[in-house]
C-alpha positions as CSV (number, residue, x, y, z in Angstrom):
1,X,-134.3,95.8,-114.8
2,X,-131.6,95.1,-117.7
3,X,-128.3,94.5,-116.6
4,X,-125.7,97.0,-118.7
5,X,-122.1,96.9,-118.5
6,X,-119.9,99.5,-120.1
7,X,-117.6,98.0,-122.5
8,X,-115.5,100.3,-121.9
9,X,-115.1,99.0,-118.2
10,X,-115.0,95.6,-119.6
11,X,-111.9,96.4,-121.6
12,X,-110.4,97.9,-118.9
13,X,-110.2,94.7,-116.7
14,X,-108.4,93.0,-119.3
15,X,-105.7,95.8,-119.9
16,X,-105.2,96.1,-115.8
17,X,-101.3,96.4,-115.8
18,X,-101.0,95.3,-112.2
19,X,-103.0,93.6,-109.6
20,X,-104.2,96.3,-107.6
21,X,-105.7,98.4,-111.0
22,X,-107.1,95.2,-111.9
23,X,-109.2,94.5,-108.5
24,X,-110.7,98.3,-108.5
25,X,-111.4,98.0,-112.4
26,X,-113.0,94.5,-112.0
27,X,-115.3,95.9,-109.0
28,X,-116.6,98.0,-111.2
29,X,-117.9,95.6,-113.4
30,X,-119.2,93.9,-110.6
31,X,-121.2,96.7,-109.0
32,X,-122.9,97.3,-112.9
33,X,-123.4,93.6,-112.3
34,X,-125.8,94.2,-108.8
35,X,-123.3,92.8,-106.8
36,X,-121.0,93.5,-104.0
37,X,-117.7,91.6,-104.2
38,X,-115.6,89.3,-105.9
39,X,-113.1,86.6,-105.4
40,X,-110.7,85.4,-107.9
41,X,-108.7,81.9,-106.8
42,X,-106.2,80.5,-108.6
43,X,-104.0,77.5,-107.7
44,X,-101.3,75.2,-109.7
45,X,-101.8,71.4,-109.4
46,X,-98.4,70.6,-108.3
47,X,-98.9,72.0,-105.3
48,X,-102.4,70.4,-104.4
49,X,-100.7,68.1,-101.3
50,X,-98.6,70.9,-100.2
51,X,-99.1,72.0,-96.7
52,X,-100.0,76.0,-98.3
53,X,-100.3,75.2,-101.9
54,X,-99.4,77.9,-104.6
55,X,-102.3,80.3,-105.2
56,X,-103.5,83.3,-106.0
57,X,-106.4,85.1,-104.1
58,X,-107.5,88.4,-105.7
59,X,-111.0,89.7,-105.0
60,X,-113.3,92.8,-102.3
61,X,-114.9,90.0,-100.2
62,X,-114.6,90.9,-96.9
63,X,-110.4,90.6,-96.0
64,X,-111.7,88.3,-92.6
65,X,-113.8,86.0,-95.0
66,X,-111.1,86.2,-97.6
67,X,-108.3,85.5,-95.2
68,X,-110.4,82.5,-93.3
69,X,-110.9,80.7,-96.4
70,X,-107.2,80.7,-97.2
71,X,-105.6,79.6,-93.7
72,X,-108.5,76.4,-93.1
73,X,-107.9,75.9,-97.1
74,X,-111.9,75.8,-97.7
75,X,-111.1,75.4,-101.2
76,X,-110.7,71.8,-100.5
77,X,-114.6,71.4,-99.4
78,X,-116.3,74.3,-100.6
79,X,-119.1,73.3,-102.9
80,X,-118.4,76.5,-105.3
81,X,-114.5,75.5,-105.8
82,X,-114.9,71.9,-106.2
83,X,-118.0,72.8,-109.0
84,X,-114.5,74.2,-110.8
85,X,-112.9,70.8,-110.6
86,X,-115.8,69.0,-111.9
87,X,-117.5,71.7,-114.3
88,X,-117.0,73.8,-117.0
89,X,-120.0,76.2,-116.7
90,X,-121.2,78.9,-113.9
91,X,-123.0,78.0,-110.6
92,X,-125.8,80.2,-109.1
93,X,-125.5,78.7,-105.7
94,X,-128.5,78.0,-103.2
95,X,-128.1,77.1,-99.4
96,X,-128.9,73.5,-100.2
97,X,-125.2,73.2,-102.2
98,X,-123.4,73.8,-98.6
99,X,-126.0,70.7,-96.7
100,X,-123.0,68.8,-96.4
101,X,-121.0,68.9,-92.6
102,X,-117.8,70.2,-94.3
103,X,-119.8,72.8,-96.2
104,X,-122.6,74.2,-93.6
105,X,-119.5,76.3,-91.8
106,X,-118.4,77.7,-94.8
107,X,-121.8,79.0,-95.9
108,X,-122.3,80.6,-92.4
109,X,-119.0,82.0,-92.4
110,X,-119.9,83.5,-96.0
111,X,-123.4,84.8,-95.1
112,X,-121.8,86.6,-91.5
113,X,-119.6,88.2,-94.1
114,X,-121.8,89.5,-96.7
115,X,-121.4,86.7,-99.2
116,X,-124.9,85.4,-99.8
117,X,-126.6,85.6,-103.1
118,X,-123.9,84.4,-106.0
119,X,-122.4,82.4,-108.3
120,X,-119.6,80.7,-109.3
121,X,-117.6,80.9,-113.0
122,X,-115.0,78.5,-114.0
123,X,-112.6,79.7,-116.2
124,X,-109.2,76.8,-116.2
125,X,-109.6,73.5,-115.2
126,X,-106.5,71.4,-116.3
127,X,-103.5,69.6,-115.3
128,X,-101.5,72.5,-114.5
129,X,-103.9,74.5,-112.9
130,X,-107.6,75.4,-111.7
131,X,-109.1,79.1,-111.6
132,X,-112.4,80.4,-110.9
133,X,-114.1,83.5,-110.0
134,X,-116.7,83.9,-107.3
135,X,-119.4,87.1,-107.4
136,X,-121.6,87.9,-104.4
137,X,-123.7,90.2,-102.5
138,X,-125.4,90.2,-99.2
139,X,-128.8,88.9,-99.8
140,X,-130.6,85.6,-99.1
141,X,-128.9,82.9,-102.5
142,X,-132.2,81.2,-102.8
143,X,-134.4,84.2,-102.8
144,X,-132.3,85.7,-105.4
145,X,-131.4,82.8,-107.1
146,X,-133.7,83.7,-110.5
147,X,-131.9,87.6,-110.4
148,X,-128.3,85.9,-110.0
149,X,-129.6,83.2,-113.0
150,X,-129.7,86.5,-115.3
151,X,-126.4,87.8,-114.4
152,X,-124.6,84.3,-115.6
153,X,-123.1,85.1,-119.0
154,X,-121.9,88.5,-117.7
155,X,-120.1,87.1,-114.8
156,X,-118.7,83.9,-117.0
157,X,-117.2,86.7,-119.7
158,X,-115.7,89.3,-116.7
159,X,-114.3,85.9,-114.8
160,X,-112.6,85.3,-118.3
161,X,-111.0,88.4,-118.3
162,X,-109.9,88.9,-115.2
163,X,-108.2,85.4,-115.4
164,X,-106.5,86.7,-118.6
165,X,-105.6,90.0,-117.1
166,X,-103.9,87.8,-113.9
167,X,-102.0,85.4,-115.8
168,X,-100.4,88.3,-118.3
169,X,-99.6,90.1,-115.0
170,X,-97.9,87.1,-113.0
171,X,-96.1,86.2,-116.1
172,X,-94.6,89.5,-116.1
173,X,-94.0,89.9,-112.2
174,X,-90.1,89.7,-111.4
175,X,-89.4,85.9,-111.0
176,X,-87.7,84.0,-108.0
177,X,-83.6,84.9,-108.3
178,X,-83.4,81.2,-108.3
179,X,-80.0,81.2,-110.2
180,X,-78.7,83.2,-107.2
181,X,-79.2,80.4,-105.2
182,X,-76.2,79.0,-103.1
183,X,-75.2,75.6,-103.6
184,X,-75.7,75.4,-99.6
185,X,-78.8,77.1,-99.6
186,X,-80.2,74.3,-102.0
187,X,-78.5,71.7,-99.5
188,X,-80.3,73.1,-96.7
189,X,-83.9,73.2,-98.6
190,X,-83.6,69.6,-100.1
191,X,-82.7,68.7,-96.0
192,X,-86.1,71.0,-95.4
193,X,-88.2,69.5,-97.8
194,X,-87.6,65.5,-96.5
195,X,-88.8,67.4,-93.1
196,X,-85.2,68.0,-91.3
197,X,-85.9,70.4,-88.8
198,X,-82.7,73.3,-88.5
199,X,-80.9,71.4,-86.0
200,X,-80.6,68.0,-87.8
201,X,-80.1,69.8,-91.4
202,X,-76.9,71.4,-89.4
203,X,-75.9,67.9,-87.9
204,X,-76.4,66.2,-91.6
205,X,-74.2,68.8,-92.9
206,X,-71.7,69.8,-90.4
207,X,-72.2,73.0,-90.0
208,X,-74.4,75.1,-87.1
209,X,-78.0,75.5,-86.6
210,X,-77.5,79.3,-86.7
211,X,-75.7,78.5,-89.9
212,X,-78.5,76.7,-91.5
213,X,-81.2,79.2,-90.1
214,X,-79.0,82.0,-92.1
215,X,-78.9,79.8,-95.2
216,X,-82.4,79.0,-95.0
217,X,-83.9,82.9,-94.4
218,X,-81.7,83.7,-97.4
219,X,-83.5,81.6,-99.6
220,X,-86.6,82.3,-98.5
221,X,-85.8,85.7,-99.4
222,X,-84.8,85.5,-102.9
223,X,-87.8,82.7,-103.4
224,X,-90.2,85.6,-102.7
225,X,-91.7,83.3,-100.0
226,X,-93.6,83.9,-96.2
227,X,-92.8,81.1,-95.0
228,X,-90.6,78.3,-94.7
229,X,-93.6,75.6,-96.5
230,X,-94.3,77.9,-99.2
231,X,-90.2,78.4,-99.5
232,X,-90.3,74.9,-99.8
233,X,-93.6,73.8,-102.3
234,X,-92.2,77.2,-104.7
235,X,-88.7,75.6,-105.0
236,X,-90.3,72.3,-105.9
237,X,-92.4,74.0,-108.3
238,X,-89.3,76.0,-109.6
239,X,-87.4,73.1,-109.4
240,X,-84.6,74.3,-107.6
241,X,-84.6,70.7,-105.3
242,X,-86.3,67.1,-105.9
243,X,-88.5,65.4,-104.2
C-alpha cells in the first residue's frame, strides 16, 4: 500500500504557531504515515552534565513512557538517541539495537507502552545542540522492520519540519526576565550553583535562611524554572552566574 501524505498537512506542521497546534498537526502526518505516536527531543550541549539538562520533549507517546524516559534521563543510553550523536541519517530499529544491559529496560518499557515498530530521524547534531524525532506504533520492530524501511524519507522530511517549526516557536516564546534579576538573587544562585545548600548561602551572606529561600523562589520564578537544578543549569546557560 503507497504511503500518501497531504502536503497540505505537511505545510501545516511547519507553520504550527505554538507547541500545542504543532503536536496535533504533526500527528496527523504521522497517522498518514501508519503510525501511532511521535516523540520529538531536543537538548543544548551546555547542559549535558547538568543534573536535568535543558530540553525539549514534544511528542503523543504514551505521557508514562514519555515522562519515564525524561526523569531516568534514557537519552543517555538509549540506542535511538545516541544513533543521533553518532549519525546523520534515520534508524529503523530492531530488538537486537536494545541487547545491551542499559538498553533491554528501555525497549521493554517502550513495547509495555505501545512503542514497538519505529524509527529514528536525526535532524541537529552540533556543538550547541542535538535533536531528533522518534515515530512509532505498537507492533513487533523486527516483523515490521521492511514496512518501517519504506516510511524513512517521509519520517526524515516531517522530523525536519517539526524541528523547524520548534525552534521558530522557542525563539519567539517570552524569554527569562533575566535583567529583573536582583543583585542578591544572583548572590544566592552563584552560592546554589557551587552546591551551598539555603542555610550556608544565608551564613556566607549574612542574612537568614528564610531570607535566602525568598531570594531563591523569586528567581526561579522569573527564570521560568521547576526546580531549583534547572533554575540553576538555565542561569548558567543564560549566563546570569559563572561557573
Amino acid at each position: 500500500m503507497p504511503i500518501i501524505i497531504s502536503p497540505h498537512d505537511l505545510e501545516a506542521v511547519k507553520d504550527a504557531h505554538d507547541l500545542d497546534s504543532l503536536k496535533e498537526r504533526a500527528q496527523k502526518v504521522v497517522e498518514q504515515l501508519g503510525f501511532e505516536g511521535f516523540m520529538y527531543v531536543m537538548a543544548w550541549r551546555e547542559d549535558a552534565l547538568a543534573t536535568e539538562p535543558k530540553t525539549v520533549f514534544l511528542g503523543t507517546y504514551d505521557p508514562d513512557y514519555m515522562k519515564a524516559y525524561q526523569e531516568r534521563q534514557w537519552f543517555r543510553v538509549d540506542p535511538a538517541s545516541l544513533h543521533i550523536l553518532r549519525h546523520h541519517l534515520p534508524l529503523a530499529w530492531r530488538k537486537a539495537d536494545f541487547a545491551s544491559p542499559e538498553s533491554h529496560p528501555i525497549l521493554e518499557a517502550a513495547l509495555r507502552h505501545g512503542v514497538g515498530a519505529g524509527a529514528i530521524f536525526p535532524v541537529v547534531s552540533s556543538n550547541a545542540s542535538i535533536a531528533g524525532m522518534g515515530i512509532a506504533r505498537d507492533a513487533d520492530p523486527d516483523t515490521e522492520h521492511e514496512r518501517t524501511l519504506q516510511m524513512l524519507p517521509y519520517g526524515q522530511l516531517l522530523a525536519i519540519y517539526v524541528h523547524a517549526a520548534v525552534s521558530r516557536i522557542l525563539k519567539h516564546l517570552t524569554p527569562p526576565a533575566t535583567k529583573d534579576l536582583s543583585q542578591r538573587e544572583r548572590e544566592c544562585l552563584q552560592l546554589a550553583a557551587q552546591g551551598m545548600r539555603d542555610a550556608e548561602i544565608a551564613r556566607t551572606l549574612n542574612i537568614t535562611t528564610r531570607t535566602v529561600i525568598s531570594h531563591l523562589n523569586s528567581a526561579r520564578h522569573k527564570l521560568q524554572a521547576d526546580n531549583r537544578a534547572q533554575m540553576i543549569a538555565r542561569a548558567m546557560a543564560l549566563k546570569v552566574i559563572g561557573l
